[in-house]
C-alpha positions as CSV (number, residue, x, y, z in Angstrom):
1,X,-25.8,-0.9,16.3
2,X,-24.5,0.7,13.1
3,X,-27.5,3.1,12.5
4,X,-27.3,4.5,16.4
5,X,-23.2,4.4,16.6
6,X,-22.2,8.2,17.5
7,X,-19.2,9.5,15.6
8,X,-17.4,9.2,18.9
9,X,-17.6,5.8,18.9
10,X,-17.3,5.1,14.8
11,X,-13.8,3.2,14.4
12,X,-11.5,3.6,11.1
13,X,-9.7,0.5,10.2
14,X,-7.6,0.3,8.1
15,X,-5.5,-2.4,6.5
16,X,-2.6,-3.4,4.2
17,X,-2.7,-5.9,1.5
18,X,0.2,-8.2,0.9
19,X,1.1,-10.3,3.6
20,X,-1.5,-8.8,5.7
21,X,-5.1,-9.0,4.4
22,X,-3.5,-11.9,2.3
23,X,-0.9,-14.5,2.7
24,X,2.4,-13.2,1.2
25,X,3.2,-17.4,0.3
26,X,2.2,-17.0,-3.3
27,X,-1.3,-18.6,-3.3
28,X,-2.2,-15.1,-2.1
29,X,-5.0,-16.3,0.0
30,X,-7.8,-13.8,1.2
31,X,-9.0,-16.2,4.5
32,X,-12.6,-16.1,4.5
33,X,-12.4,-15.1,8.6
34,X,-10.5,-12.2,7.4
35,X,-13.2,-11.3,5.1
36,X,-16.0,-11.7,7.8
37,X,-14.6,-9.5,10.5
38,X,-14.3,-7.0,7.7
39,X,-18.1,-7.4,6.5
40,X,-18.7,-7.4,10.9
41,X,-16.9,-4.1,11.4
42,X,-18.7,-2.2,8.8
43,X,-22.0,-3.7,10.0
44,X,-21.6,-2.4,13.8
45,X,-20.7,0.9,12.4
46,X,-17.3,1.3,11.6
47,X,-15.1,2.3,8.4
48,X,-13.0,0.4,6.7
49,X,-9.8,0.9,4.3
50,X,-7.4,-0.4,2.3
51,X,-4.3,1.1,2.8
52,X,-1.5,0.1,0.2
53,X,1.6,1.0,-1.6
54,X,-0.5,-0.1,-4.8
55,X,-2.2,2.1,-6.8
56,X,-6.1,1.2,-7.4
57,X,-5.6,-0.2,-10.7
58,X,-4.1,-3.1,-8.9
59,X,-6.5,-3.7,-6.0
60,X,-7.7,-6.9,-7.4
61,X,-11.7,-7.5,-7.5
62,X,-11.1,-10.8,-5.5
63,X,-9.4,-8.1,-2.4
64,X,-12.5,-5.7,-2.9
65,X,-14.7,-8.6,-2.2
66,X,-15.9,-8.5,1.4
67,X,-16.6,-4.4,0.8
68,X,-14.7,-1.1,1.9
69,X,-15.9,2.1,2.1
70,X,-12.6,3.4,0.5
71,X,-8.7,2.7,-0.3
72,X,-5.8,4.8,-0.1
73,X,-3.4,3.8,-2.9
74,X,0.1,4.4,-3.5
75,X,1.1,5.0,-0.2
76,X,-1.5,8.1,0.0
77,X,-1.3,9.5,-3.2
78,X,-4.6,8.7,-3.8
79,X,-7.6,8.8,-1.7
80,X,-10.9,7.3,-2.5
81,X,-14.6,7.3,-0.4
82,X,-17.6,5.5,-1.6
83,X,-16.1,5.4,-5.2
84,X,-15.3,9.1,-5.8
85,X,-11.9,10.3,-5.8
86,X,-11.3,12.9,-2.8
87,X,-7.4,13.3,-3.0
88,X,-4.8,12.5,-5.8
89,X,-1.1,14.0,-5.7
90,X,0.0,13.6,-9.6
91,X,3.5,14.1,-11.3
92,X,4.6,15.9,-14.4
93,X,5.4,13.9,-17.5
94,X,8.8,15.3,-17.9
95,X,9.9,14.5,-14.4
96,X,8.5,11.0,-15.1
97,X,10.4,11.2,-17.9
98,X,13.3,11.9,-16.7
99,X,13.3,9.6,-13.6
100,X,12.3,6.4,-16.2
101,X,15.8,7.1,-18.1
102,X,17.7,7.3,-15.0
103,X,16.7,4.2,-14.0
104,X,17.6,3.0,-17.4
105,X,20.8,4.7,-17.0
106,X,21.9,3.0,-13.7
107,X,20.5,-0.6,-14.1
108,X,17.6,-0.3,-11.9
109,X,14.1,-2.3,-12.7
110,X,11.3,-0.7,-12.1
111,X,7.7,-0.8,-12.3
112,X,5.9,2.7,-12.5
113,X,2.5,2.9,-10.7
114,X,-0.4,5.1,-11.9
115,X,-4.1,5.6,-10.6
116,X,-5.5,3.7,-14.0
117,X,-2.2,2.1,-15.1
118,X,1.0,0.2,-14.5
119,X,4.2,1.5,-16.8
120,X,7.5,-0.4,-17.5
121,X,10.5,0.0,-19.4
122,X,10.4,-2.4,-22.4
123,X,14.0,-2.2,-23.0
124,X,15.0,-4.0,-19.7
125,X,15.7,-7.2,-19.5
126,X,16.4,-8.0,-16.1
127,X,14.5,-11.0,-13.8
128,X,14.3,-9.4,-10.6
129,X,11.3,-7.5,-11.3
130,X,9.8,-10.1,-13.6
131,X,7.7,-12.0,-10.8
132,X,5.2,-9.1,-9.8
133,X,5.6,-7.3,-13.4
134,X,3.9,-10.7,-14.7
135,X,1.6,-10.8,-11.8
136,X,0.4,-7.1,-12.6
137,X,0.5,-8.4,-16.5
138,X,-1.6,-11.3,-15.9
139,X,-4.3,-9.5,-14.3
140,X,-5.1,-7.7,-17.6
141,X,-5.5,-4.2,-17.0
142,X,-3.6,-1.0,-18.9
143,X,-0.3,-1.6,-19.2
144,X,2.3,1.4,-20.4
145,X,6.0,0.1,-22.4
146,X,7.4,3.0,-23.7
147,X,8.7,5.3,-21.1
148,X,8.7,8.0,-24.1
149,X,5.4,7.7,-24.7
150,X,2.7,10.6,-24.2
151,X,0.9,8.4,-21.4
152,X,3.9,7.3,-19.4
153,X,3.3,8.9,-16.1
154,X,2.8,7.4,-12.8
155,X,2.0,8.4,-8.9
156,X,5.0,6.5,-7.4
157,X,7.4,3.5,-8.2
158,X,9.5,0.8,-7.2
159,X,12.5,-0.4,-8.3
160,X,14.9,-3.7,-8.3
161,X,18.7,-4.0,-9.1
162,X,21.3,-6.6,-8.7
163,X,23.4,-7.3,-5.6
164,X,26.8,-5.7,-7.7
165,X,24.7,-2.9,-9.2
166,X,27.3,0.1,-8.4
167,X,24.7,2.9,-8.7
168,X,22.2,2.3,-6.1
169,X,23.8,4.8,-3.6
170,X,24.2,7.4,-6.7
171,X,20.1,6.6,-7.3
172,X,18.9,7.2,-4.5
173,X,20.8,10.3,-3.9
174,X,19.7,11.4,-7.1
175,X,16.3,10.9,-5.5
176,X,16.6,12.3,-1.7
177,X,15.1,15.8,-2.7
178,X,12.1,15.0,-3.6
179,X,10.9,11.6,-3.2
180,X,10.8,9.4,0.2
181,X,12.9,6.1,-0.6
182,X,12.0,3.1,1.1
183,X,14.1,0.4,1.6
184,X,12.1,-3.1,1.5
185,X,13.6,-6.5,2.1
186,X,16.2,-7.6,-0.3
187,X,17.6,-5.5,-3.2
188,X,14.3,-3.7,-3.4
189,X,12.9,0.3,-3.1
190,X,10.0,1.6,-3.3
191,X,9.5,5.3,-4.1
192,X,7.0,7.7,-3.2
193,X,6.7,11.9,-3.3
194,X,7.9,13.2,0.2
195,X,5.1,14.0,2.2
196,X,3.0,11.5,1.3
197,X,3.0,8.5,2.9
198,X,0.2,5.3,4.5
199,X,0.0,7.5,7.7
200,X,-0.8,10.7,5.4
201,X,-3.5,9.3,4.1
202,X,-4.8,8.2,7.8
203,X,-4.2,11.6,8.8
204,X,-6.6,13.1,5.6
205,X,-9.3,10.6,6.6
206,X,-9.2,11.2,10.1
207,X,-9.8,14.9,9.3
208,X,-12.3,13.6,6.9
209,X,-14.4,11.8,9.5
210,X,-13.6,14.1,12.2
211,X,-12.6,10.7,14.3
212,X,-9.8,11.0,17.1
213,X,-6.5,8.8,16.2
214,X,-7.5,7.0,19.5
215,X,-10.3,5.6,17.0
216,X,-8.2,4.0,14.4
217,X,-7.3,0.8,14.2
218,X,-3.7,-0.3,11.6
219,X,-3.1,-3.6,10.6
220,X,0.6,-4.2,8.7
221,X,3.7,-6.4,8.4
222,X,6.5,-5.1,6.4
223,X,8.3,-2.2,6.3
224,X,6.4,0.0,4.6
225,X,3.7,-0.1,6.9
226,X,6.1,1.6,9.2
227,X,4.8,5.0,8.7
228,X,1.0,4.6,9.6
229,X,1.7,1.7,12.3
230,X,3.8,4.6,14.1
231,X,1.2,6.9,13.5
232,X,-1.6,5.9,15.7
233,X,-1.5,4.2,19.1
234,X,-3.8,1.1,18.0
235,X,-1.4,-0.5,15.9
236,X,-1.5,-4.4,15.1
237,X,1.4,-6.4,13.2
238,X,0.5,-9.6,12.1
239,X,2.3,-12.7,12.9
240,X,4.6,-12.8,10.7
241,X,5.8,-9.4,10.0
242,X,9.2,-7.9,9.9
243,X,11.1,-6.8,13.1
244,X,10.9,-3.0,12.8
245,X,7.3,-3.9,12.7
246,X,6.9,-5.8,15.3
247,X,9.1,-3.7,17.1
248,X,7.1,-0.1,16.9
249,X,3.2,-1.8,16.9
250,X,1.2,-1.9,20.3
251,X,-0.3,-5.6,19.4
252,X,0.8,-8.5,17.8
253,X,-2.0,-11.0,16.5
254,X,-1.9,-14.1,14.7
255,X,-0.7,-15.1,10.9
256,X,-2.8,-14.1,8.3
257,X,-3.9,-18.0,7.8
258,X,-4.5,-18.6,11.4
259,X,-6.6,-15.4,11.5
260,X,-4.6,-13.0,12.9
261,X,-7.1,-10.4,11.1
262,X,-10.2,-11.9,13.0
263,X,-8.7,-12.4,16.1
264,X,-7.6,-8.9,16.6
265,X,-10.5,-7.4,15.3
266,X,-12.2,-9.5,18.3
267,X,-9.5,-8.4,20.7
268,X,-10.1,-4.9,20.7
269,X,-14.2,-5.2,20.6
270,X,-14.9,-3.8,17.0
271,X,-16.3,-7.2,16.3
């Protein structure tokens, strides 16, 4: 089927990671149905993407597995196809700079995202950050300390602070201008350059592929798959997603355990 499919009928899919393409429960789980709908999709014809607020340094191999043809990372700051970098929105170092000692400044714990690297201010020594900071440490890849440092720049960022931290209000303030600030569940942002965004990078591949938005296909569950679930009319929220989510997306399917990925991808015929 793949080999005769006309561009009119070529589907995009695209899919976030945490709590979506794997369980959000701490074993991190990448079901195998999930990975054979995936492997199905691309076989009949159609594209498939990761679409994540990480950036690709911290795509695990084990989440490449089952094959995409590309990934947009850090909430489409980056785009990649086939392996080669099409599309990458970049920061100066002073403004990285500076934003890395605010956060010093006003108590907040971040963790700096770059295409190749993940940067973090040594000198904090809070614990709210610590579980995914050790995650991102354990998987052994470049990791920047020294927000002074000539290397210490990054695509986008996320931040933690404590419930009685007075300058949250003042930090994101600080911020409005020119970044988009995302407020997650619990005492947790995640901040990324205005005008990018999971649904730009839809809309760059769309363009890419010359495919109508009627031909996409979104799969997400928390908050900051808001964007590019709002952005196309095919939009699936897992099982166990947030409200706003399942609020704003045109199908709900099952968990990610009970195959929720599968299942839809059955639902609307691309498998």
């Amino acid at each position: 089927m793949g080999d005769n499919m006309s561009k009119s009928d070529m589907k995009l899919l695209f899919f976030d990671i945490d709590g979506t393409l794997i369980t959000d429960d701490g074993t991190r789980t990448f079901p195998e149905s999930a990975k054979e709908a995936i492997r199905l999709a691309r076989k009949n014809g159609h594209k498939t993407f990761i679409n994540t607020g990480r950036v690709m340094v911290n795509v695990e191999d084990f989440i490449r597995e089952p094959g995409f043809d590309g990934y947009v990372c850090g909430c489409g700051t980056h785009i990649q196809v086939n392996g080669e970098d099409i599309f990458h929105h970049t920061l100066s170092w002073e403004r990285c700079n500076e934003i890395a000692h605010k956060c010093r400044d006003m108590g907040m714990m971040a963790i700096f995202e770059y295409i190749s690297h993940t940067g973090y201010d040594q000198t904090i020594q809070g614990t709210a950050h610590r579980e995914i900071l050790d995650y991102f440490i354990a998987m052994k890849r470049k990791l920047v300390r020294d927000i002074d440092g000539e290397d210490f720049v990054f695509d986008k960022f996320t931040a933690w602070y404590e419930e009685d931290n007075p300058y949250v209000e003042e930090f994101k303030e600080y911020l409005k201008d020119e970044f988009l600030v995302i407020q997650r569940e619990g005492n947790f942002i995640e901040v990324v350059p205005k005008g990018f965004s999971k649904a730009t990078g839809i809309e760059y591949l769309a363009k890419y592929y010359d495919v109508s938005l009627d031909n996409i296909f979104v799969f997400g569950d928390s908050n900051n798959d808001l964007e590019m679930l709002q952005y196309v009319p095919n939009s699936i929220a897992m099982g166990k997603c947030t409200k706003e989510v399942a609020d704003i997306s045109s199908y709900r399917t099952d968990t990610v355990e009970n195959h929720g990925i599968y299942k839809a991808m059955k639902h609307f015929g691309v498998i």
